[in-house]
C-alpha positions, -999 to 999 in steps of 0.1 A, spaced: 0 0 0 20 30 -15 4 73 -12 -24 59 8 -35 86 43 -52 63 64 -71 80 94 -87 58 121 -93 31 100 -102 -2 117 -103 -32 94 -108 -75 100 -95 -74 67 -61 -66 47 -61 -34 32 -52 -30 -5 -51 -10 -35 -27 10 -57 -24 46 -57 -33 70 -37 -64 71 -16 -75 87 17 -97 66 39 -110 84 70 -130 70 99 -132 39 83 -146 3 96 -145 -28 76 -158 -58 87 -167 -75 51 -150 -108 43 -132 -95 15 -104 -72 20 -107 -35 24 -100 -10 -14 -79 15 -7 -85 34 -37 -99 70 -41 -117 89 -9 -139 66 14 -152 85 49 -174 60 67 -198 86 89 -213 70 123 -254 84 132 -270 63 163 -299 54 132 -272 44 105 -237 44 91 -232 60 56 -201 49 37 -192 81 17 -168 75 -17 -152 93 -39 -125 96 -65 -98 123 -57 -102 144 -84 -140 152 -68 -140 186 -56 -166 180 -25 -174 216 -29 -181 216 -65 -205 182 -59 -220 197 -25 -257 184 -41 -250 155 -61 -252 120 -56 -222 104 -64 -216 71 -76 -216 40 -51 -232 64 -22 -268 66 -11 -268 104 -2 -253 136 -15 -230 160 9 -251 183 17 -276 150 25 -257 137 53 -242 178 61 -280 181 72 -286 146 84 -262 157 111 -274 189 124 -297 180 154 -275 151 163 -259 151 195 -218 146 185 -211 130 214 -234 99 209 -221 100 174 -188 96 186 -198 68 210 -215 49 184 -185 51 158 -157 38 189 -180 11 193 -180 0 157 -139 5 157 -139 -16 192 -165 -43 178 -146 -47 145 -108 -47 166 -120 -74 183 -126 -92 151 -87 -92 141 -71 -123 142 -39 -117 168 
């Protein structure tokens, strides 16, 4: 795994891919391994966890109100999803899902 930014990532799977990608927040728990290729920000709601993806030449800005490919919800979607949510039960639920999945990891 070459030009890859990983940020809290958790996965019970290897990570792969070539090029560079960012992957933020991020848990993986499928049985195959984890893509590390473009943007991927997995986003933690006590209702639902919305896997966000991108390529890197998406200007988040630009595409504020579209619904990209292989995601369910635009940014601005999930930007207002998350305005009466308390952050701190957000934060709860997304260190459980990190725990949960660590646990997962063969040692």
């Amino acid at each position: 795994l070459e030009d890859a930014i990983l940020i809290n990532v958790t996965s019970t799977q290897p990570i792969v891919g070539n090029g560079a990608c960012i992957l933020y927040n991020v848990v993986h728990t499928e049985a195959t391994a984890l893509d590390a290729s473009g943007v991927r920000a997995d986003v933690f709601m006590p209702s639902e966890t919305i896997v966000m993806r991108a390529g890197l030449d998406v200007d988040g800005g630009t595409a504020w109100k579209q619904t990209l490919p292989n995601n369910a919800y635009s940014y601005e979607q999930v930007y207002k999803a998350n305005q009466l949510l308390d952050v701190g039960e957000c934060v709860a639920v997304a260190k459980k899902a990190h725990a949960d999945a660590a646990a997962k990891v063969p040692k």
